[in-house]
C-alpha positions as CSV (number, residue, x, y, z in Angstrom):
1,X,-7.3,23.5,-3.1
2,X,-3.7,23.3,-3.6
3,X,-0.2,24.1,-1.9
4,X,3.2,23.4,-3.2
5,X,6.5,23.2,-1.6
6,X,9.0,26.1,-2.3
7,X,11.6,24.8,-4.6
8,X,14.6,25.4,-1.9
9,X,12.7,22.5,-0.4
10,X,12.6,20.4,-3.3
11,X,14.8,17.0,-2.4
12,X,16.9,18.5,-0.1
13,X,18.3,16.7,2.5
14,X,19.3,12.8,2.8
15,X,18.0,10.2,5.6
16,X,18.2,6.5,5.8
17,X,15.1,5.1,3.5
18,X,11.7,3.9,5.1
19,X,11.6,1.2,3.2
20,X,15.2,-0.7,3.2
21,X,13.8,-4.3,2.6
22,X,11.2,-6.0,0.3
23,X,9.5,-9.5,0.1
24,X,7.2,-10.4,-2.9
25,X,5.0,-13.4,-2.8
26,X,5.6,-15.0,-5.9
27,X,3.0,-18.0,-7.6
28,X,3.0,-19.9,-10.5
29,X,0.0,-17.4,-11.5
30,X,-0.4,-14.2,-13.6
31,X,-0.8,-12.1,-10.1
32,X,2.4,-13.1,-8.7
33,X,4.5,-11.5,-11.5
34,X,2.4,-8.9,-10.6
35,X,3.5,-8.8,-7.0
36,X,7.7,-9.3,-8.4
37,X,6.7,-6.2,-10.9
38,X,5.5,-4.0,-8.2
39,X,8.3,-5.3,-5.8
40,X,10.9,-4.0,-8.4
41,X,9.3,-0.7,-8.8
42,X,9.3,0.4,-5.2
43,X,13.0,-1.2,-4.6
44,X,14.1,0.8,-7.6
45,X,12.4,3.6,-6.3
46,X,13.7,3.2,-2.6
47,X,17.0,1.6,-2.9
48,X,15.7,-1.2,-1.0
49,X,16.6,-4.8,-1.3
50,X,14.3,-6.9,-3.2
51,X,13.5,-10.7,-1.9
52,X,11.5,-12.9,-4.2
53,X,9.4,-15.5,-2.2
54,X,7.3,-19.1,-3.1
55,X,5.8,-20.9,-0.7
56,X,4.9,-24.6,-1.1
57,X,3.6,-27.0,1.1
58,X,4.7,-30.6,1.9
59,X,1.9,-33.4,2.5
60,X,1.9,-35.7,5.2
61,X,0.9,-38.6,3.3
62,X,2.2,-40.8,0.9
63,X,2.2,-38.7,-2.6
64,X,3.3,-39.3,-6.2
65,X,6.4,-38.5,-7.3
66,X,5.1,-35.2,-8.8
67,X,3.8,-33.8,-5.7
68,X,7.0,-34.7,-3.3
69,X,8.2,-32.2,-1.3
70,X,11.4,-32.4,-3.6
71,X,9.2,-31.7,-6.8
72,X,7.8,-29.3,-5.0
73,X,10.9,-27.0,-4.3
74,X,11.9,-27.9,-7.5
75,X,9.1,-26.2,-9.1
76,X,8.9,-23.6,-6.9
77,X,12.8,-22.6,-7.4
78,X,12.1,-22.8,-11.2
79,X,9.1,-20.5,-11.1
80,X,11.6,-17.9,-8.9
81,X,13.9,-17.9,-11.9
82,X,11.9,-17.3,-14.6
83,X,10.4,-13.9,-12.9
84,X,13.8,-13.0,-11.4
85,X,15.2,-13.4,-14.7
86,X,11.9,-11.6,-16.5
87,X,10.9,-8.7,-14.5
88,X,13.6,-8.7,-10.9
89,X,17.0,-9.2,-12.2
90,X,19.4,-9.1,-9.3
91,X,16.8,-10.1,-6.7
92,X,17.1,-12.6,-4.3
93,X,15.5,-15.4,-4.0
94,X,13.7,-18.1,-1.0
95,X,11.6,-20.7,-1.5
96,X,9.3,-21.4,2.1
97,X,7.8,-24.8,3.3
98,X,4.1,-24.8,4.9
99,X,0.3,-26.0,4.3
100,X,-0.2,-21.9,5.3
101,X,0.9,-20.0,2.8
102,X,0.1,-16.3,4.9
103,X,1.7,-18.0,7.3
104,X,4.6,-18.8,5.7
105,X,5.0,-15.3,4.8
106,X,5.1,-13.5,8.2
107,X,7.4,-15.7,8.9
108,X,9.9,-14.8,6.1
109,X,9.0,-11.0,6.8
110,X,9.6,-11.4,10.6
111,X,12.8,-14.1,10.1
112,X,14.4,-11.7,7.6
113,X,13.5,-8.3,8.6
114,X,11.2,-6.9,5.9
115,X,10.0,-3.5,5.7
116,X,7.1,-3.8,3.1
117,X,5.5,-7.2,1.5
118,X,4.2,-6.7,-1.8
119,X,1.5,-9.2,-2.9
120,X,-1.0,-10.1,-6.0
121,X,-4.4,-9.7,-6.3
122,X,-6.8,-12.1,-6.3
123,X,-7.8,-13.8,-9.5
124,X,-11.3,-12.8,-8.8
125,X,-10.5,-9.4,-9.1
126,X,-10.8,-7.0,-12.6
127,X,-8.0,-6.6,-14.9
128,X,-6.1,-3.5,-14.2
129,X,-8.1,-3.3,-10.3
130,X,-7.0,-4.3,-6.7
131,X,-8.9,-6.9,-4.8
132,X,-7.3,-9.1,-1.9
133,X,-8.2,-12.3,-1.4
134,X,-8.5,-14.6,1.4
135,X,-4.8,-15.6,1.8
136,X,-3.7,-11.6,1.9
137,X,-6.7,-10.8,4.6
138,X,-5.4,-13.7,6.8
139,X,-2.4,-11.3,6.9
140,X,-4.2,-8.4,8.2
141,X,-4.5,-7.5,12.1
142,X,-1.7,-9.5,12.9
143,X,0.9,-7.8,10.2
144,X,3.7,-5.3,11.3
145,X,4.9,-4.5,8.6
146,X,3.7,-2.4,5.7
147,X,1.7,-4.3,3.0
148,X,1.4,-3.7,-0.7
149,X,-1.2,-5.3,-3.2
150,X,-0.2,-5.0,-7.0
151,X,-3.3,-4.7,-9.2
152,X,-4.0,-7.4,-11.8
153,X,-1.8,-7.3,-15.0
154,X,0.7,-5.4,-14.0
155,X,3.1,-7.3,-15.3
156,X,2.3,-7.1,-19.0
157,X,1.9,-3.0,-18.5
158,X,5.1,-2.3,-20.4
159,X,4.7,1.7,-19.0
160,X,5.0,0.1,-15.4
161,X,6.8,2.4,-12.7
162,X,6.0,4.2,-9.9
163,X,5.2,7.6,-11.6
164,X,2.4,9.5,-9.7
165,X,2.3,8.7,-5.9
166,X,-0.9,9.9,-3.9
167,X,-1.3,9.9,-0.2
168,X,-4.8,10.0,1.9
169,X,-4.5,12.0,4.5
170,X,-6.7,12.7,7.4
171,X,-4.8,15.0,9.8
172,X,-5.0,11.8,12.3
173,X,-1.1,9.9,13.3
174,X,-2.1,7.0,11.2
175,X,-2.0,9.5,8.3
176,X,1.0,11.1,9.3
177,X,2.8,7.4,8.9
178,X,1.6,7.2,5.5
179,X,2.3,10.6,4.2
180,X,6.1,10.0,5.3
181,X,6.6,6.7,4.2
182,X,4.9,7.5,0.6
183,X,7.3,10.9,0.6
184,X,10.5,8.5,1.3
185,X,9.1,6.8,-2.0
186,X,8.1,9.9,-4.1
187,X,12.0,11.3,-3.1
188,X,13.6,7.9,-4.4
189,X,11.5,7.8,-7.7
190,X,12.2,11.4,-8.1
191,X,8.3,12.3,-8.6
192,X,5.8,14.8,-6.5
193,X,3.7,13.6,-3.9
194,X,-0.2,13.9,-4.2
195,X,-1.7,14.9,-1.0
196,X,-5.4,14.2,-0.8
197,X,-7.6,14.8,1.9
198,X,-11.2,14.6,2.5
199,X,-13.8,15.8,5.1
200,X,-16.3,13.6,5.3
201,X,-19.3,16.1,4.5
202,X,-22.0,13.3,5.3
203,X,-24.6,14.5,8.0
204,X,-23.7,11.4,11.0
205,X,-26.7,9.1,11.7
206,X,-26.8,10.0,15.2
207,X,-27.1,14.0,15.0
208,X,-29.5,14.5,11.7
209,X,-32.1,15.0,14.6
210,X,-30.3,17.5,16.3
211,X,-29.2,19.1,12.9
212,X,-32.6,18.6,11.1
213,X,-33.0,22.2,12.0
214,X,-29.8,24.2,10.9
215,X,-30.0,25.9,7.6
216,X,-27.8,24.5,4.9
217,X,-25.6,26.9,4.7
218,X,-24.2,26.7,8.4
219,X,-23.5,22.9,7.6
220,X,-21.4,23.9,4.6
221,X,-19.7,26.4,7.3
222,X,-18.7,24.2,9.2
223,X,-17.8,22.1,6.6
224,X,-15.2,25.1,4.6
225,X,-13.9,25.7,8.0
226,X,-12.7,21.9,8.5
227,X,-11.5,21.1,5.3
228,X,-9.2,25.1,6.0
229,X,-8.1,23.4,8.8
230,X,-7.0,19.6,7.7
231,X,-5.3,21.6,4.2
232,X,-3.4,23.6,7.0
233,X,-2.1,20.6,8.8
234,X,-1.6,18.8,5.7
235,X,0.6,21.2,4.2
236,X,2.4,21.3,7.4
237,X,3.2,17.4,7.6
238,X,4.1,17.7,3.9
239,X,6.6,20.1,4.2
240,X,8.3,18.2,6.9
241,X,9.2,15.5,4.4
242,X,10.9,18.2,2.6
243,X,9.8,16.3,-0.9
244,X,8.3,18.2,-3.5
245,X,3.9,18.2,-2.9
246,X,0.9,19.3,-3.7
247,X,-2.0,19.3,-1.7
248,X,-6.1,19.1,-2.6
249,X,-9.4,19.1,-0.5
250,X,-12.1,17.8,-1.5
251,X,-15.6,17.1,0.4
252,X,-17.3,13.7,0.5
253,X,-17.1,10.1,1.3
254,X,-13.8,9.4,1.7
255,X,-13.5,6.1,0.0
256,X,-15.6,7.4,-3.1
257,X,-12.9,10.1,-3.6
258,X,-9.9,7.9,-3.0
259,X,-11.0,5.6,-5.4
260,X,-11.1,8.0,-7.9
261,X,-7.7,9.6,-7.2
262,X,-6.9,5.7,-7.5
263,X,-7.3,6.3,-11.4
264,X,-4.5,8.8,-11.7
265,X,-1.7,7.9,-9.8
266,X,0.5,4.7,-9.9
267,X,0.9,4.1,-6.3
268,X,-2.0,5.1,-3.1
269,X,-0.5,4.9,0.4
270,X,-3.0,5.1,3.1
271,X,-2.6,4.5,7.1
272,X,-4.3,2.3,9.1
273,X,-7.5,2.9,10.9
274,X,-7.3,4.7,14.1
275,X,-8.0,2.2,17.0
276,X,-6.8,-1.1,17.3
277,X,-3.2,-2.4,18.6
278,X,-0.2,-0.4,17.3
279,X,2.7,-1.1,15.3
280,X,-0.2,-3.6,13.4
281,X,-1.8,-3.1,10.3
282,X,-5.6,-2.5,10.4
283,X,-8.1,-1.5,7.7
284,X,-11.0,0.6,8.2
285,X,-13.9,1.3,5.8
286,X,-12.2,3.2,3.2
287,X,-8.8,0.6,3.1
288,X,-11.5,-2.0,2.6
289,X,-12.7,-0.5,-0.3
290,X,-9.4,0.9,-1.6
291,X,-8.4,-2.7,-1.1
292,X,-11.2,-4.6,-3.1
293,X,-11.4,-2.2,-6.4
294,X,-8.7,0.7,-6.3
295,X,-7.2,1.3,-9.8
296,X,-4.0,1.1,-8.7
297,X,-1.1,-0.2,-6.2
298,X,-2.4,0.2,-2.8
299,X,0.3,0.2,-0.1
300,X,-0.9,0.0,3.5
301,X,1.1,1.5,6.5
302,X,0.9,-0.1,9.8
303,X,-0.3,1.8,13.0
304,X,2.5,3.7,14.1
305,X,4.1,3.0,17.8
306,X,2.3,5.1,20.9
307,X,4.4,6.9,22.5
């Protein structure tokens, strides 16, 4: 199923980005070039200010020469360079001191005000696939701030961009967070925004007793009638960002269906799961598996604030 936005509505308008500040964590690996190329794409895309970030640590005991703490910096400043200079020109630059490296990197977000950080994936993870690690999960739960992981070997993908944006949606506020912060990208890059939603069209442990009974063609009733609905309200919330959209419904296991919208878009924003503290950043079942094998960027919204 799918809507479109009239074209009077088509980037009118101007308001103050989403997004107005960007951290990468940067390595000496593969993956964190990954991070800086990702970083780039969405502060191209957003106008937002792009900070490159290495974190070392400093041991408490006597150390060779090589490991010092000046060494250290040294390195880490170098490695800053050489991806500013290859894939972020004009980025700035800050090199952080702790034996935590997710630490570390809340504290940079928090100290200088960041809007999204963008990191690698982990080296365990497929070529061209996202999977976090153990360093980005320590970030989860206590993060408040939006949170994107590049897939491996972006870098070298000379065609990189932000191109096709898709959005899950589930009519719930968490989803409303995402759809407007991944509009407020899609305006920037000058692209459409892919709206996907899915009902869940699985029969719930708990009532296949109760619904043992019904014919099969009053589940898939019930069924049309929600996914009418969550296309209605959809629609709606896209049209509110007044950015160009389209909308589709499908049926299913969420996660199975966002993983395969995962293979045609450059960039899936999805909201955090729908209890839990607010104004943190939470994954539910389907971010877990968006996170460990989506085929593309995955950028993960925070809860937004009660009111």
């Amino acid at each position: 199923m799918t809507a479109s936005a009239p074209a009077s509505r088509r980037r009118s308008g101007s308001r103050r980005p989403v997004i107005a500040r960007i951290a990468a964590g940067i390595d000496g690996f593969p993956e964190g070039r990954d991070a800086a190329a990702l970083g780039q794409s969405l502060a191209k895309a957003t106008g937002a200010e792009l900070m490159l970030v290495a974190v070392h640590s400093s041991a408490p005991l006597p150390v060779p020469p090589a490991l010092s703490y000046s060494n250290l910096r040294k390195q880490s400043q170098l490695v800053l360079r050489d991806v500013r200079d290859s894939l972020a020109p004009g980025a700035r630059t800050l090199t952080a001191t702790d034996y935590s490296v997710p630490r570390a990197l809340h504290r940079v977000v928090h100290r200088h005000h960041r809007d999204l950080l963008v990191v690698g994936s982990s080296r365990q993870g497929a070529e061209g696939h996202v999977r976090i690690g153990k360093r980005t999960r320590q970030l989860l739960c206590h993060f408040e701030c939006a949170l994107a992981v590049a897939p491996r070997g972006l870098h070298a993908n000379p065609q990189r961009g932000v191109r096709r944006i898709g959005v899950g949606y589930d009519g719930s506020a968490e989803s409303d967070a995402a759809l407007r912060l991944a509009a407020s990208i899609a305006t920037g890059a000058g692209v459409d925004l892919h709206v996907h939603a899915v009902v869940d069209d699985r029969v719930p442990v708990f009532a296949r007793s109760v619904l043992s009974g019904l014919v099969e063609n009053e589940w898939n009733e019930a069924i049309t009638a929600e996914m009418g609905e969550i296309r209605a309200r959809a629609v709606a919330a896209a049209e509110r960002t007044n950015t160009p959209f389209d909308v589709e419904v499908a049926r299913g296991r969420p996660a199975d269906v966002l993983l395969k919208l995962s293979e045609n878009v450059d960039l899936l924003v999805i909201g955090s799961r729908e209890w839990g503290p607010t104004a943190r950043l939470l994954l539910g079942s389907t971010g877990e598996a968006l996170m460990h094998d989506s085929a593309c960027a995955v950028l993960a919204v925070p809860r937004p604030v009660s009111r």
